[in-house]
N, C-alpha and C positions, 0 to 999 in steps of 0.2 A: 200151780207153780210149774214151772216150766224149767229145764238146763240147757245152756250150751255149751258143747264139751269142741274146744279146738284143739287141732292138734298142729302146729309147727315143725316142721323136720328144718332144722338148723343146718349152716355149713358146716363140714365137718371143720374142729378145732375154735370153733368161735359157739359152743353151749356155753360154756362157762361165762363169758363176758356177756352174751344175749342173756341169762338170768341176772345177774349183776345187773344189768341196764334195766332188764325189765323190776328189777325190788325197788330200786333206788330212786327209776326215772316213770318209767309206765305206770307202775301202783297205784302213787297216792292217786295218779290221776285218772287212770281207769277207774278205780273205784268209788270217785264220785259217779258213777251212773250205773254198776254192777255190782254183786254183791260174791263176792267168789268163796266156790264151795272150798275147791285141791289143786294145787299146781304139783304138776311131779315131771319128773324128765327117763326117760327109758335106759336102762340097764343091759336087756336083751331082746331079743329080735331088731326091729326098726331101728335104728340105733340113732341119737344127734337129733331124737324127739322131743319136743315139753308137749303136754296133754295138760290143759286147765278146763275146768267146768265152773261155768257165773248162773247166777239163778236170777229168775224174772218173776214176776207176776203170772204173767201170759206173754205172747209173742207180739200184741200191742205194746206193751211198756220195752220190749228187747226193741222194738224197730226204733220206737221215742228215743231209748237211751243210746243205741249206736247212732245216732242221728246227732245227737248233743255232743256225742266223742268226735266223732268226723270233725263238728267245729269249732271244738276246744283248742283254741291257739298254742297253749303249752303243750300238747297232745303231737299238734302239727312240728311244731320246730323244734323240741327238746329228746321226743321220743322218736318217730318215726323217721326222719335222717338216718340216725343212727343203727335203729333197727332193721329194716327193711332189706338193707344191704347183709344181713348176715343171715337172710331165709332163703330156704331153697324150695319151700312148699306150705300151702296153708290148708287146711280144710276146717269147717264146720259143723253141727249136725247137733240139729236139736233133739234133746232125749226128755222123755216123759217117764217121773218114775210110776213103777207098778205099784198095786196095793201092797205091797208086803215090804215094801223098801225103805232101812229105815231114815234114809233121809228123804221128803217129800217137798 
């Protein structure tokens, strides 16, 4: 099993509307191809962050399924209009858990 943990740094005053977008509109359809562990948004430090982590198989099933999102039509015109314009930064970063971790 493999995660990917993004993190999003939102405009400032448009987090609240980017979660609402992303429950209502992004969800059901991301999650036909990912299976998400935590969505959360930052309190302190970095501030106008969400940090979610999706679990894969391995990193062959992660490239298959963002592959399938890229060409998901409702994905294209419902969600990412909308969204895209209220980011100011994306990053990525696959994590492997250790032995001792208890989600695997």
């Amino acid at each position: 099993m493999v995660f990917e943990m993004r993190t999003y740094t939102i405009k400032i005053g448009k987090l609240g509307e980017y979660i609402d977008h992303f429950e209502k509109v992004g969800m059901p359809i991301i999650s036909k191809y990912a299976q998400l562990i935590g969505y959360w948004h930052t309190e302190s430090g970095e501030l106008n962050q969400i940090i979610h982590i999706w679990s894969y198989n391995d990193l062959n099933e992660r490239v298959l399924k963002r592959e399938e999102l890229y060409k998901d039509e409702d994905w294209l015109k419902n969600f990412i209009p909308k969204a895209l314009p209220m980011l100011e930064k994306q990053e990525s970063r696959i994590i492997t858990p250790s032995s001792f971790s208890p989600i695997k």
